[in-house]
C-alpha angles and dihedrals in degrees: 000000000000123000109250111216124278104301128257117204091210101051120095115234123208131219109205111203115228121147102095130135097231091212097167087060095046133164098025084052080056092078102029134024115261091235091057092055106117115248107200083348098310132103111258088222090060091042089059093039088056100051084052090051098048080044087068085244124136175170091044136204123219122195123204138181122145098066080356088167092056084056094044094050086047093057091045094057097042125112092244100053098132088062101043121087116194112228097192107187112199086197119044099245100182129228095302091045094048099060084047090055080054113035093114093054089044093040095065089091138030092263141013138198131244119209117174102220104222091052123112108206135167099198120123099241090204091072089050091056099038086047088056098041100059095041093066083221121155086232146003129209138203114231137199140178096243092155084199103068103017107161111143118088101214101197106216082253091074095252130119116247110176127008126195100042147331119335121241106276090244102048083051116111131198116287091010107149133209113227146175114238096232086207095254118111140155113223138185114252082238092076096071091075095065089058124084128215111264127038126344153127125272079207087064101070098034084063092048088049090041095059098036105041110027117208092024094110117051129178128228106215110177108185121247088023109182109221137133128166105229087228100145139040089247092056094037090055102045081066095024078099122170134008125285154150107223120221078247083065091243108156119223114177127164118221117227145168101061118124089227133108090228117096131223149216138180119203142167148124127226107335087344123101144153153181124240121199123183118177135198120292095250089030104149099181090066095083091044082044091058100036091047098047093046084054097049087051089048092059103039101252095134107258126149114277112243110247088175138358112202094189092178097051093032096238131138137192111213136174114258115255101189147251094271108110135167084253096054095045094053102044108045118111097249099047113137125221092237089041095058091040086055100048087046089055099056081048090060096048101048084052090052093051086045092057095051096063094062093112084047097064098055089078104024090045131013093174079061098066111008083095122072132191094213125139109304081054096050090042093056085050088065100040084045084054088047099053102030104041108017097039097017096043108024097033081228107160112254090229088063093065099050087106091065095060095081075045096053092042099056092049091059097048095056097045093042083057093057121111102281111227125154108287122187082221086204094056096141128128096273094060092047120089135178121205115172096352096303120125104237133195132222135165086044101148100102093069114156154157096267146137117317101235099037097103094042086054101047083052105055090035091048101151088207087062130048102211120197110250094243098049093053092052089052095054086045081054094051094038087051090045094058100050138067098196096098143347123282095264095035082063096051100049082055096053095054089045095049086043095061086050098046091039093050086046088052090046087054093038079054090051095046106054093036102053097024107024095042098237104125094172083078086065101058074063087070105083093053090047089050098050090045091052088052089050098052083051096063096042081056086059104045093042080060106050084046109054146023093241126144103255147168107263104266094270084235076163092058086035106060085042104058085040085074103047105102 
């Protein structure tokens, strides 16, 4: 326990209270106490000690108990050490029990100051405790307007009331409120004695002292208060603010780089890590994202396991699966031929797995199969690639591009009459992640009924990776030897129809988020989509003059125009 400075008598001292489990942020309060997570990349503990501290307040007690030790060794190392006193309980005593473990320390002055350590709060505390101060009450509490949990009854006088809900309608008076007690309070050195030693509740004696000496506890209710409890992984995250790694070694990383809406964390401390994943408030892909991705675990297929599901607040915990991508295996600089074959290979076979549970999913997931990527779908990808990449991209009219609507038609056609399996219809590099050695999914959450050879497709003629032509003919090989949906060359055939459709969504997705969403990195995407566009076209050709196969015309149409794009 440190030593707080010589004592003065006049000076109010201040208890925060920190030994609480955090259940609601667990399991990331698991590994780190909920008053040590960085707000704004600081840790929400030294932010409160802080505002005492401005307040003229000190020295301060802090109480632990659940990873008591992490707190202790953060207070050791704190600035203010010298002002700051431990209060381990081996026991959780609650926020009664905790003033009576430290009666002694708070007693030392007429009053003393309670600050719940895992609340964010904007209120200068100097106007509280001058406000109490000069009132002479037993206690005052900070109040604040949380609709939710409402339970103090604030008279217009100032003075509490009625604590612990709403007050009989009868017993009610004009301009009474009801409030949320924030967990900061000054109180009158007077109120320990009515607590006893072992667990128990702060609430407990400010009842007692609210039915037997009205006006003795009076609320302080500034308007437009501040204040959130932290109490979920949602809150936590809207302050959590910029990376950082914490003095407590916590980990906070934003993930960025993605062309989605969704935002992203990673966060851990020591072996543990996680991914945080927070969507759009009418997002209505979150609850496909977590039934799917509960199906595909079930089965095997590689996806996050889910830590926490926040349905309400559309926010997930997940495991950390790495940083190790597809992507990031195939393009770095010392990336072997047979390595990357191999890699491939376990791609292929997963997707092939995947496939195969398509009747499955009928009864374990409906999410999984009530969309289709049939040919309304496939036609809105080519009139997407139209108006976001020819028109939007590349400024062509739209009057020039009405012959490559019969084009764009026939395509279609071809790939929507293609066997219909499960496809991931988002299966490129950067959704593909290895961990020891295991082929793992994310993005996972457009899963649908589609053309069999549309995620293959989408695979070898991945834009963010410049595969060499042989290997891509020996995954279309695989691909063809573990299915019985269609010959060898049929399969083939499939695969360079469904590419031209994948590669011209990807060229309008491109378009899209770097000329509407703001995000102009997608656009340096553009060459290699555009050269794997041209090189689909010719395998059409060839295909054509080479079988009798029934085929999409040859898009002459598609392929003078994107002859001409530099």
């Amino acid at each position: 326990m440190n030593s707080p400075a010589a004592p003065d008598p006049e000076r109010m001292r201040a208890l925060i209270l920190a030994a609480g489990y955090g259940t609601r942020l667990a399991p990331v309060t698991d590994h780190l106490p909920k008053p040590l997570l960085p707000v704004h990349g600081v840790p929400l503990l030294d932010r409160i000690i802080a505002g005492v501290l401005a307040a003229d307040v000190g020295p301060i007690a802090v109480n632990s108990h659940h990873l008591g030790t992490v707190v202790g060794d953060h207070l050791s190392g704190h600035e203010h050490a010298g002002q700051l006193v431990h209060f381990p309980e081996t026991e959780i005593l609650g926020t009664g029990g905790a003033l009576a473990n430290a009666r002694d320390f708070l007693a030392a002055g007429p009053h003393f100051l309670v600050h719940n350590g895992d609340v964010l709060c904007g209120v200068d505390l100097r106007r509280v405790v001058a406000a109490h101060v000069v009132s002479g009450a037993l206690a005052t509490l900070l109040l604040v307007d949380w609709p939710a949990v409402n339970s103090v009854t604030l008279g217009r006088d100032g003075t509490v009331r009625h604590i612990g809900g709403a007050m009989a309608e009868a017993a009610a008076r004009p301009g009474d409120r009801q409030l949320t007690y924030t967990g900061i309070g000054v109180f009158a050195r007077e109120l320990l004695a009515d607590i006893e030693p072992g667990f128990s509740s702060l609430i407990d004696p400010l009842v007692r002292a609210v039915r037997t000496v009205p006006g003795s506890v009076r609320g302080y209710a500034p308007a437009g208060l501040v204040w959130d409890d932290l109490g979920t992984l949602h809150r936590w995250l809207r302050v959590a603010g910029r990376d950082v790694t914490t003095r407590d070694g916590f980990r906070l990383e934003r993930i960025r780089g993605h062309g989605s809406d969704r935002r992203f964390w990673r966060l851990g401390r020591g072996d543990w890590s996680a991914v945080a994943m927070v969507s759009p408030p009418a997002d209505p892909e979150f609850t496909r994202f977590v039934d799917v991705g509960r199906f595909l675990a079930e089965a095997g297929l590689g996806p996050a396991e889910f830590l926490s599901v926040d349905e309400p607040n559309r926010t997930v915990l997940m495991t950390d699966l790495g940083r190790e991508s597809m992507h990031a295996v195939a393009t770095a600089p010392s990336a072997k031929p047979g390595d990357l074959a191999e890699r491939y290979g376990q791609v292929v076979d997963l997707l092939l797995r995947l496939q195969a549970l398509t009747e499955q999913a009928f009864s374990a997931c409906p999410l999984a199969v009530d969309r289709v990527l049939d040919l309304d779908q496939l036609r809105w990808e080519t009139t997407y690639f139209q108006e976001r990449f020819l028109q939007g991209h590349l400024g062509l009219p739209a009057e020039q591009l009405t012959d490559l609507e019969p084009e764009f038609a026939d395509l279609a056609a071809y790939v929507a009459g293609l066997p219909t399996v499960l496809v991931h219809r988002d299966f490129q590099s950067q959704n593909i992640l290895f961990q020891d050695g295991r082929v793992r999914l994310v993005d996972f959450q457009g899963l649908r009924r589609g053309p069999l050879t549309y995620d293959l497709a989408s695979l070898i003629h991945d834009p963010y990776v410049d595969l060499p032509a042989d290997l891509r003919q020996d995954l279309v090989a695989r691909f063809a030897a573990g299915t019985s949906a269609a010959p060898p060359a049929e399969i083939a055939a499939m695969t360079v129809c469904a590419g031209l459709q994948r590669v011209m969504q990807a060229l309008g997705a491109f378009g899209y988020l770097g000329h509407v969403k703001g995000k102009p990195e997608f656009l340096a995407h553009i060459p290699a989509g555009v050269r794997n566009l041209r090189g689909l076209l010719a395998d059409l050709k060839q295909m054509q003059d080479s079988t009798a196969a029934n085929l999409p015309g040859r898009l002459p149409v598609l392929t003078s125009l994107i002859a001409t794009i530099d």
